[in-house]
C-alpha positions as CSV (number, residue, x, y, z in Angstrom):
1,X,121.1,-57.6,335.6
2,X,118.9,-56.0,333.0
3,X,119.2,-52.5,331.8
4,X,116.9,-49.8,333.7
5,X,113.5,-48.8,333.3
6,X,113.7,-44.9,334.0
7,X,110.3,-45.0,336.3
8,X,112.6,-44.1,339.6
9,X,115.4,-41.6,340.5
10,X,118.5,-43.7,338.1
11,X,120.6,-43.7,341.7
12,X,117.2,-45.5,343.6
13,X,117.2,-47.9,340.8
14,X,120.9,-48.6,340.5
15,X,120.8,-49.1,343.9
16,X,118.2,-51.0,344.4
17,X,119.2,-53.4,341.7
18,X,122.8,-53.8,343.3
19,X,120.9,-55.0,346.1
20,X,118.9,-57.1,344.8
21,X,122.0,-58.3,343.2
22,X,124.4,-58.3,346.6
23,X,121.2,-60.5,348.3
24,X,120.4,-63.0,346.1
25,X,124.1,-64.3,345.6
26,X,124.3,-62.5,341.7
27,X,126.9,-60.4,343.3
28,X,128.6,-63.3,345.7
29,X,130.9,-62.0,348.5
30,X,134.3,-60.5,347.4
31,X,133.2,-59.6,343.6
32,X,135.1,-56.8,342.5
33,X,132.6,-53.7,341.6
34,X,133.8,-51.2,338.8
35,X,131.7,-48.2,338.4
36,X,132.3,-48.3,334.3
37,X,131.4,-51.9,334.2
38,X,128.3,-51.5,336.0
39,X,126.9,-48.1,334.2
40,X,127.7,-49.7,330.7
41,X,125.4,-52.9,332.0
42,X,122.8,-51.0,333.6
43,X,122.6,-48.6,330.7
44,X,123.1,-45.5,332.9
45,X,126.2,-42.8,333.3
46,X,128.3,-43.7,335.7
47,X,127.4,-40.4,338.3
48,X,124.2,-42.3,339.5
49,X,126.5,-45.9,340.0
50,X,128.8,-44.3,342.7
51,X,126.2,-42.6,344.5
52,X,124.7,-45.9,344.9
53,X,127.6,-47.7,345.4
54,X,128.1,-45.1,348.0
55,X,124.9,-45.8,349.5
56,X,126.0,-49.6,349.7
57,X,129.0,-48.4,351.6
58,X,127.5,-46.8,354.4
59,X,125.0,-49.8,354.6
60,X,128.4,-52.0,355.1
61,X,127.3,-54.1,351.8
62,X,130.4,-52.9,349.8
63,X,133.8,-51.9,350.4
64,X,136.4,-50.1,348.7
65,X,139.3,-51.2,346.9
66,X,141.2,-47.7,346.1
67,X,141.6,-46.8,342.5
68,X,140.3,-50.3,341.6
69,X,136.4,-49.3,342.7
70,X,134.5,-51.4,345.3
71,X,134.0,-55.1,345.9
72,X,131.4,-56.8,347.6
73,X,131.6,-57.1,351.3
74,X,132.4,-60.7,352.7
75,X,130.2,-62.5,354.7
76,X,132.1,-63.5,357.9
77,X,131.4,-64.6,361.6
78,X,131.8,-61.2,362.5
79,X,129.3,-60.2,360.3
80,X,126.6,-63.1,361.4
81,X,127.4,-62.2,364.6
82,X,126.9,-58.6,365.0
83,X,123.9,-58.8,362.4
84,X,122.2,-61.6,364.8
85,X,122.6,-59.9,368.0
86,X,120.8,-57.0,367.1
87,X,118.2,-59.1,364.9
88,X,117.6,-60.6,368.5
89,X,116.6,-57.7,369.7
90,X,114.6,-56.5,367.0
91,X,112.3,-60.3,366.2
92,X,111.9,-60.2,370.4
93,X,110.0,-57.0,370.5
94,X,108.1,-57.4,367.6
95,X,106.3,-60.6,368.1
96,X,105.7,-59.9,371.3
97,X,103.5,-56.7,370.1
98,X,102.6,-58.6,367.0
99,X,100.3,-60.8,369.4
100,X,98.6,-57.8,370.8
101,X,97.6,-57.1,367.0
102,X,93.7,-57.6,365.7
103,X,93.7,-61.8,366.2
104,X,92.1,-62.1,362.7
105,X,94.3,-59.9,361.1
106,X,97.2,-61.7,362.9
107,X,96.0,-65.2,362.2
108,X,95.2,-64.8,358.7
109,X,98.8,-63.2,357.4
110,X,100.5,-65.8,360.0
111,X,98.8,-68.6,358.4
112,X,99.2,-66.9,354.7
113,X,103.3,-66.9,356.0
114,X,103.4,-70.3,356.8
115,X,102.0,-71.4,353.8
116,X,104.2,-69.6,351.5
117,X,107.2,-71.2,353.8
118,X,105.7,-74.7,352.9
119,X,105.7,-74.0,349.5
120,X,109.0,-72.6,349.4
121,X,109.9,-75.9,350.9
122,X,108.4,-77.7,348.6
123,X,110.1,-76.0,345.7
124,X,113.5,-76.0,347.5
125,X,115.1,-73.1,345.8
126,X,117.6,-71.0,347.9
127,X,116.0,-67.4,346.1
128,X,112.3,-69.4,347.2
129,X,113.2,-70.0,351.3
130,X,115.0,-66.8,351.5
131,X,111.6,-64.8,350.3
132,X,110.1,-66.9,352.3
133,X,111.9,-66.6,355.8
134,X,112.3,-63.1,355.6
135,X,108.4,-62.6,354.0
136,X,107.3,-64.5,357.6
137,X,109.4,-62.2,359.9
138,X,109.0,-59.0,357.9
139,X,105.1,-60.1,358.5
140,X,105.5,-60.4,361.8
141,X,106.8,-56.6,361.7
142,X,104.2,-55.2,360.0
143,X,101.6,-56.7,363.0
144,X,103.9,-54.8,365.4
145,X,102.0,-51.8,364.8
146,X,105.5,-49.9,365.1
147,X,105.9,-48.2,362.2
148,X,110.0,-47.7,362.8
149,X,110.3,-51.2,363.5
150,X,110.7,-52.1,359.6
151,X,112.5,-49.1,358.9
152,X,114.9,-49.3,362.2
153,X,115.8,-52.8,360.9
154,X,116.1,-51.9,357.4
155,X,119.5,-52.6,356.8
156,X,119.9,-55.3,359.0
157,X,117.7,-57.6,357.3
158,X,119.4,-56.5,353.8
159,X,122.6,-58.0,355.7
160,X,120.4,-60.9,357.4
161,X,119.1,-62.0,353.1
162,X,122.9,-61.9,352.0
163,X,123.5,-64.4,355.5
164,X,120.3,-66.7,354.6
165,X,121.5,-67.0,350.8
166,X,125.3,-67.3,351.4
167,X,124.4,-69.9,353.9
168,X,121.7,-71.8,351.8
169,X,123.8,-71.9,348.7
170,X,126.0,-74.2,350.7
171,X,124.0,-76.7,351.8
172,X,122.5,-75.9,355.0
173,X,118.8,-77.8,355.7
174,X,115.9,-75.3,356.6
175,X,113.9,-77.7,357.9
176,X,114.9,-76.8,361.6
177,X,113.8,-72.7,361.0
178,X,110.3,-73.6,359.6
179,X,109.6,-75.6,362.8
180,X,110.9,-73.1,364.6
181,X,108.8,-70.5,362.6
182,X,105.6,-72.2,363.1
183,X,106.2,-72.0,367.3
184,X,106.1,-68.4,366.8
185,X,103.4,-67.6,364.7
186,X,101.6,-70.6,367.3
187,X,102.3,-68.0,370.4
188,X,101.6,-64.8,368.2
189,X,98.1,-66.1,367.0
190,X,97.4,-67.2,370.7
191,X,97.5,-63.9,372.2
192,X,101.1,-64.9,374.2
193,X,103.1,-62.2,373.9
194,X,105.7,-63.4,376.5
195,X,106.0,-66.8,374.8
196,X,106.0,-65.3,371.2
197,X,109.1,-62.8,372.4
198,X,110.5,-66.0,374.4
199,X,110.6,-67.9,371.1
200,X,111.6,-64.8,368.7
201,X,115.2,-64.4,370.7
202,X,115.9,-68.0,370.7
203,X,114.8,-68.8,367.2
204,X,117.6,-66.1,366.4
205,X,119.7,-67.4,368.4
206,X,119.9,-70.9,367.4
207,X,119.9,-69.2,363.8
208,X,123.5,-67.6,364.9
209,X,124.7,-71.0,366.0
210,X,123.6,-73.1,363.1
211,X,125.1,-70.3,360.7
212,X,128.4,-70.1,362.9
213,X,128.4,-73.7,363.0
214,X,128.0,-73.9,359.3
215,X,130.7,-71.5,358.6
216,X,133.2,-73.0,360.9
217,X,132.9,-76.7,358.8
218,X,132.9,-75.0,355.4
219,X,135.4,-72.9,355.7
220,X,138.1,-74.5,353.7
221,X,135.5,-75.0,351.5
222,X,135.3,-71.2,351.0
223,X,138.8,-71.0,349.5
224,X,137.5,-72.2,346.2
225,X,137.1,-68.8,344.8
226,X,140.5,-68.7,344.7
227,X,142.1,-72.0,345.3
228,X,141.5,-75.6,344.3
229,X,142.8,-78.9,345.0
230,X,144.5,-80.5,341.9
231,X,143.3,-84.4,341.0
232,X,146.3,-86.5,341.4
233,X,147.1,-86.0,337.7
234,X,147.8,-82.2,337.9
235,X,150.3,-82.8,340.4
236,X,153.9,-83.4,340.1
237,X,155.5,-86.7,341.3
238,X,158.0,-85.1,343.1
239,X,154.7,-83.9,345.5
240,X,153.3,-87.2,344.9
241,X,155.9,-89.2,346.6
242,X,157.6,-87.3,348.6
243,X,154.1,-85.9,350.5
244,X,152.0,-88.2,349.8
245,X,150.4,-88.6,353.4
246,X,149.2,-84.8,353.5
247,X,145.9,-83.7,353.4
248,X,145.4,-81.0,351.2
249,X,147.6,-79.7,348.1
250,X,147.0,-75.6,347.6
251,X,147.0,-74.5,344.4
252,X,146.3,-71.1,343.2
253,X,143.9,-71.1,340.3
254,X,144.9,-69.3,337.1
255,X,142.5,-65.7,338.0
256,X,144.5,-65.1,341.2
257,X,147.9,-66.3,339.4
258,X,147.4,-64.0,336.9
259,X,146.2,-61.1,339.3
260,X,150.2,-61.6,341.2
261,X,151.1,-61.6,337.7
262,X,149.7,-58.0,336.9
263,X,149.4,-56.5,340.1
264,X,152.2,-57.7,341.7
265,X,150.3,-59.1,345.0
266,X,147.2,-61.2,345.5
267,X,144.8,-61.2,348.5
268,X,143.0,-64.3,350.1
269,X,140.4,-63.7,352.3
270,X,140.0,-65.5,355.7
271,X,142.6,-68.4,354.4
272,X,142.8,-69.2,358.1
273,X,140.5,-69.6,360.6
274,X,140.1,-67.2,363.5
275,X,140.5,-69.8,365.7
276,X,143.9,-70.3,364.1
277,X,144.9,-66.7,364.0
278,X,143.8,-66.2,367.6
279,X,146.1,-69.1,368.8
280,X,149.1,-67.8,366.7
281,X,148.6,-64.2,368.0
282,X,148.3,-65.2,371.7
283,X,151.8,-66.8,370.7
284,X,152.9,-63.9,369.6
285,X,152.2,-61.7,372.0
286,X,154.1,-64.3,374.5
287,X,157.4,-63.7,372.3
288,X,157.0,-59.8,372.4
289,X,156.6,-60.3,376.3
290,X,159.9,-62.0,376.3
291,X,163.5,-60.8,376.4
292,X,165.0,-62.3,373.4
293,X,167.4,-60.6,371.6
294,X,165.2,-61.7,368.7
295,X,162.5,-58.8,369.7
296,X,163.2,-56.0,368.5
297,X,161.3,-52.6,369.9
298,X,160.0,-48.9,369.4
299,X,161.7,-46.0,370.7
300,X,158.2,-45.7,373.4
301,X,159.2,-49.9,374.4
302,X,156.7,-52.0,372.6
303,X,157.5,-54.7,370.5
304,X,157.6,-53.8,366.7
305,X,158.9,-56.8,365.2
306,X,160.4,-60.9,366.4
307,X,162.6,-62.6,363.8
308,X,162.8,-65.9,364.0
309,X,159.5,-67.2,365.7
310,X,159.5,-70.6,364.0
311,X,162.7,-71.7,365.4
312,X,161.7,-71.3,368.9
313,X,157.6,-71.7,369.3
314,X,155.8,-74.5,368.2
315,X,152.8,-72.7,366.9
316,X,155.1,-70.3,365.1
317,X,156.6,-73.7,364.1
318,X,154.0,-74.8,362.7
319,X,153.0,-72.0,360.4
320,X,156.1,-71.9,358.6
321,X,155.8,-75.1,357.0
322,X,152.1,-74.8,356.3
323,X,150.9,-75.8,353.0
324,X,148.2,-72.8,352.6
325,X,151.5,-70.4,352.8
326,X,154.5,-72.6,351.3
327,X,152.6,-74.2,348.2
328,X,150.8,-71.1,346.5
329,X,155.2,-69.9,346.6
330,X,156.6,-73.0,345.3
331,X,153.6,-73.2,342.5
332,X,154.5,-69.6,341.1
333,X,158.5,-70.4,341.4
334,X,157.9,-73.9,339.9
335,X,160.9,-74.6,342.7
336,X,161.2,-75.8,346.4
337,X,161.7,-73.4,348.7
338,X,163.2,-72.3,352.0
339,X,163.1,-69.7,354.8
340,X,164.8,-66.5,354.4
341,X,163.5,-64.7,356.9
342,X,160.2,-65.3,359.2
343,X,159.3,-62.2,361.3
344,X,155.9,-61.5,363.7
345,X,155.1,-57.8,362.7
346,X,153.4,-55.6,365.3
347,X,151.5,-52.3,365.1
348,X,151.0,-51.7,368.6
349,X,147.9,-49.5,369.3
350,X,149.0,-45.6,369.9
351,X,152.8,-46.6,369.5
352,X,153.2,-48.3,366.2
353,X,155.5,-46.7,364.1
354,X,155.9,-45.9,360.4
355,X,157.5,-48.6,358.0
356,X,159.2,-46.0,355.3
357,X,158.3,-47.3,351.2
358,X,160.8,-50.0,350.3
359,X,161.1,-53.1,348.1
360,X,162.5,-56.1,350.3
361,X,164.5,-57.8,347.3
362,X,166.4,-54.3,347.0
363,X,167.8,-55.3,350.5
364,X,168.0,-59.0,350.1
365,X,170.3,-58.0,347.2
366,X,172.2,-55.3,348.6
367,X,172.3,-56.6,352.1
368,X,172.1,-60.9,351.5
369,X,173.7,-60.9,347.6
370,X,170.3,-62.8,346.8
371,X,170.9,-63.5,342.8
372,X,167.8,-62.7,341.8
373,X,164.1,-61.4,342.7
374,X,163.0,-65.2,343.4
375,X,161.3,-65.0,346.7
376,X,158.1,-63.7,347.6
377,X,156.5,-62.5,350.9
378,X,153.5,-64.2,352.1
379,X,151.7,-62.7,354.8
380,X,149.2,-63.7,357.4
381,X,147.1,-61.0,359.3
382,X,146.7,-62.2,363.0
383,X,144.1,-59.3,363.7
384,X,141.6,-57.8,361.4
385,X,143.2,-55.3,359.7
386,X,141.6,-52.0,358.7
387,X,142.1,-48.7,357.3
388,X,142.8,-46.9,360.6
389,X,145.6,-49.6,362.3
390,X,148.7,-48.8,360.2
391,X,147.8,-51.2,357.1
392,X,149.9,-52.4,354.2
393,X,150.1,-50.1,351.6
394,X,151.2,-51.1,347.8
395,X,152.2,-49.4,344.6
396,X,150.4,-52.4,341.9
397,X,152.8,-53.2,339.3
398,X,155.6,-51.7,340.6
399,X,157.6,-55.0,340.8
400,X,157.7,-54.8,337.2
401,X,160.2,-51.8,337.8
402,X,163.0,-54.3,338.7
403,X,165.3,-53.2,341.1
404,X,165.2,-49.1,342.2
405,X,167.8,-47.0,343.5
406,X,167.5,-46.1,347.6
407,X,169.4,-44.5,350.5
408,X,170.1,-46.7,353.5
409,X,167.7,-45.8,356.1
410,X,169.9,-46.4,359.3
411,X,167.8,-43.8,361.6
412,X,164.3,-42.9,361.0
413,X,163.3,-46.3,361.8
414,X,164.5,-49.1,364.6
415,X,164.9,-51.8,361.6
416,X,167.1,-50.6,358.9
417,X,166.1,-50.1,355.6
418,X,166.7,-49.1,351.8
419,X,163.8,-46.5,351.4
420,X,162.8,-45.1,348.0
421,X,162.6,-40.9,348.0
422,X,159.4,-39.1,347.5
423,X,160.2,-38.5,343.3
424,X,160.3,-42.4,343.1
425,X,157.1,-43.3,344.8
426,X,155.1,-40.1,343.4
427,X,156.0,-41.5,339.8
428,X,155.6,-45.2,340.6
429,X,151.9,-44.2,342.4
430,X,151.0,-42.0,339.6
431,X,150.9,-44.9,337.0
432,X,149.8,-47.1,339.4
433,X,147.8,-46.0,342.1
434,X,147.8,-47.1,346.2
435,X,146.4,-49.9,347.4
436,X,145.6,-51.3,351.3
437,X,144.9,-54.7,351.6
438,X,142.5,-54.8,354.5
439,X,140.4,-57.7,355.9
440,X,140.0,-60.2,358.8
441,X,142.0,-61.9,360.8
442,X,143.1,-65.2,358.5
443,X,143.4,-63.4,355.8
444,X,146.4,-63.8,353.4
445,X,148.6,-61.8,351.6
446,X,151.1,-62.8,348.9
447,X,153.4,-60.1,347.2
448,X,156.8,-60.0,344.8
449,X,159.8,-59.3,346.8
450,X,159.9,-56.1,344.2
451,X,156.6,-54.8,345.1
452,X,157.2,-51.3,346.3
453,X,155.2,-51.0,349.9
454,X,155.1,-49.1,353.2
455,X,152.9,-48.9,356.2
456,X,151.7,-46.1,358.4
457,X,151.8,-45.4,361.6
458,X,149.2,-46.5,363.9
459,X,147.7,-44.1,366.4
460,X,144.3,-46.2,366.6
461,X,143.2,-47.6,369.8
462,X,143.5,-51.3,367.5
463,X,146.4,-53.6,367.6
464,X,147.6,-54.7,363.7
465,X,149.3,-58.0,364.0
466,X,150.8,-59.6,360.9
467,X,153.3,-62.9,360.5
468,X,155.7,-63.0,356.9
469,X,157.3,-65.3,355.8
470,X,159.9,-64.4,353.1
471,X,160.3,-67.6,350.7
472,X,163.5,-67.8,348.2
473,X,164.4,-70.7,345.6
474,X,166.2,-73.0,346.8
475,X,168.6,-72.6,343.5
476,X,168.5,-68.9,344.6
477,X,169.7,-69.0,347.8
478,X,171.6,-65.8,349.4
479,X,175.4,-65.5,349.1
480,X,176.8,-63.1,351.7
481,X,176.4,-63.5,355.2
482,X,176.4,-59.7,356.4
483,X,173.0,-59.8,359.0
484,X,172.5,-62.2,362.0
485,X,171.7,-65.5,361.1
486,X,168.0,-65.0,363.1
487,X,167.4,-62.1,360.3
488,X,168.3,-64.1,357.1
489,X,169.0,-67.7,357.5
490,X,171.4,-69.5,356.2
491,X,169.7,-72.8,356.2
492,X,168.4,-73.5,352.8
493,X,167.2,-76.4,353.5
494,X,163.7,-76.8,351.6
495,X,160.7,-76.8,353.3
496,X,158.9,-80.0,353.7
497,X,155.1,-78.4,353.9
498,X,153.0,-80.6,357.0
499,X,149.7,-81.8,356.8
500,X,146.5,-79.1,356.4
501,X,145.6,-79.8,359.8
502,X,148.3,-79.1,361.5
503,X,147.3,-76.3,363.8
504,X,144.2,-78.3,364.8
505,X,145.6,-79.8,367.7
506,X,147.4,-76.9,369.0
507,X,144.1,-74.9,368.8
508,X,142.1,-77.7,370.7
509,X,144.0,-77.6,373.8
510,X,144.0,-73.5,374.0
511,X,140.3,-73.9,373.2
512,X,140.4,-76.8,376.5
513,X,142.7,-74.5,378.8
């Protein structure tokens, strides 16, 4: 981006920079967004860069990340979803008064449309066929007549550019939406308003199919921002022979090692499918129904937590041996590792109660005699979780403060737990800040075992569902056995991780009941 001008208000051109930024891939889904880094490249103070970043928040094109400033907001199914539906509504109605419009005035900038569509064809450039798709449908508008049309659908079609560009970038044809574009402007210029509306809806819808489509097959792909896949060379031959039939090898790459590193934590964004989060979630919600002594409840009766899962449901099973969960562990331990505790997390709706601040090596030590702080949480979020449902928080860096003094915690809460006083987490939050990790469902989570965290209670109408698996060294396996074995094994066996796949076929036949 090049500095500004001065000709507009500074927060109109900030923000309409950002946005030109945010929809033309510049700014690419999940780019963090620091107000001093912005203001010193756009050669402005940095008042007028959060008033447009606000802007971009309430337009659902940014969101924040606490202390650390804003990052750019992913593009998801939900997203397409909820963007198309009302795009749907909005294309239907105006070609179908577009055809009402002057017929010369309606066949010249229709033909003009088309033409700039071919070109942009021709030329092939994502930046050319996005201008070009949403130049012919923003032409349409204008023949509405409707003055609020472009307006109402303003900041839809800013979300509808970042959709078209995301998508383009990765390979998707646009043969099929010029053909499809060309129908339209056919019924438009013949006076058919019923046609042109018929054609308008289904265009968009077969535009939210293709795109959902799309997603769904390139989703691993996705994980590149983060993760890659190591040639044969870069990995070691004890994976080599031992695993050689799997899939998929996940590595961390060195920004989001070094992010753990410093921060203590790392988020990865939709590292599952919802398809794959929905199946382990109906799972899960199955165990809480159940009346194993594993399930363990609030004072109102809902579930709040099942230890355990993996030995006894296949899904569950499944998941804790997954490589996208037991390889990013054993790459930062440079060890094998094995299961110290697996537990399905619930924040039921209304009920969910409060998880007081804690580190969970301070009671793997005090409670397990773990030797040392090797063994990390990883965490999966079955539901979308957001800042009202009782999410995560963390105190960055504070695993760097080794191991802090806390009270046993026998009665506030239905688990038990060493909790850190007030004076401790003031200090730690003070040099640190307070973080939530929020996202959708699939999402991923991986955090020290000294990483000071808590969660709130959750009197939203919204479920918060999230699996963790805590993974130790092998070599640093606990000593004492104090808890039930269904709270901290005492199998340390290492995990053999299974194939990538391996919640494929489990999702297929709950897709087929």
């Amino acid at each position: 981006m090049e500095p500004l001008s001065g000709r507009k208000s500074l927060t109109d051109e900030v923000h309409d920079r950002l946005v030109d930024a945010l929809c033309s891939g510049a700014l690419p889904p999940g780019t963090p967004l620091r107000q001093e880094a912005l203001a010193e490249e756009l050669n402005v103070s940095r008042q007028p860069v959060l008033q447009a970043l606000g802007l971009l928040r309430r337009d659902g094109l940014v969101v924040p990340m606490g202390r650390r400033g804003y990052r750019v907001a992913p593009v998801d199914a939900d997203l397409v979803q909820h963007v198309y539906d009302l795009r749907e509504a909005f294309d239907g109605l105006a070609a179908r008064l577009a055809s009402k419009s002057s017929e010369s005035d309606r066949k010249s900038a229709l033909r003009a449309a088309i033409k700039q569509g071919h070109h942009a064809l021709d030329k092939n450039t994502t930046a050319d066929l996005v201008a070009a798709d949403v130049a012919f449908h923003q032409t349409i508008y204008r023949l509405s007549g409707n003055p609020l049309l472009p307006e109402a659908s303003a900041a839809i079609w800013l979300q509808v550019r970042r959709v078209m560009h995301a998508d383009l970038q990765t390979g998707t044809g646009p043969d099929p939406v010029w053909t499809e574009h060309e129908a339209i402007a056919d019924a438009i210029m013949a006076g058919d308003g019923a046609a042109a509306e018929r054609l308008a809806i289904a265009h968009a819808r077969n535009a939210t199919q293709r795109l959902l489509t799309h997603m769904k097959e390139t989703a691993k792909k996705q994980l590149n921002r983060l993760a890659h896949k190591p040639s044969k060379q870069g990995i070691s031959s004890q994976y080599k022979n031992k695993n050689a039939t799997r899939r998929n090898i996940m590595k961390l790459n060195e920004t989001a090692l070094a992010e753990f590193r410093e921060q203590g934590f790392v988020f990865l964004p939709e590292l599952f499918s919802r398809e794959e989060a929905a199946l382990l979630l109906a799972e899960a919600r199955g165990i809480y129904a159940s009346d194993r002594e594993e399930v363990w409840r609030e004072t109102s009766g809902v579930a709040r937590t099942a230890f355990a899962a993996h030995t006894y449901n296949e899904a569950h099973r499944r998941l804790g041996s997954h490589p996208r969960l037991i390889e990013p562990v054993e790459q930062f331990l440079d060890e094998q590792v094995y299961m110290h505790q697996y537990k399905i997390n619930a924040k039921a709706a209304f009920d969910g109660a409060v998880w007081q601040w804690h580190q969970d090596y301070g009671t793997w030590q005090r409670d397990d005699e773990m030797p040392e702080p090797r063994a990390f949480n990883i965490a999966l979020f079955l539901e979308d979780v957001t800042p009202a449902n009782g999410p995560l928080l963390f105190i960055p860096k504070s695993h760097k403060a080794g191991v802090l003094k806390a009270g046993h915690d026998l009665e506030t809460t239905s688990y038990p737990l060493w909790t850190l006083d007030r004076e401790t987490v003031s200090k730690l939050a003070a040099e640190g800040g307070c973080e939530a990790p929020i996202g959708p469902a699939g999402s991923v989570v991986m955090f020290h075992g000294n990483l000071v965290h808590a969660s709130p209670p959750n009197i939203s109408p919204f479920d918060r569902t999230i699996v963790y698996l805590s993974l130790c060294a092998v070599s640093n396996h606990i000593r004492a056995f104090n808890r039930k074995p269904w709270i901290a094994h005492r199998d340390f066996t290492p995990i053999t991780p299974l194939a990538d796949d391996c919640l494929d076929e489990l999702v297929a036949k709950q897709a087929a009941a």
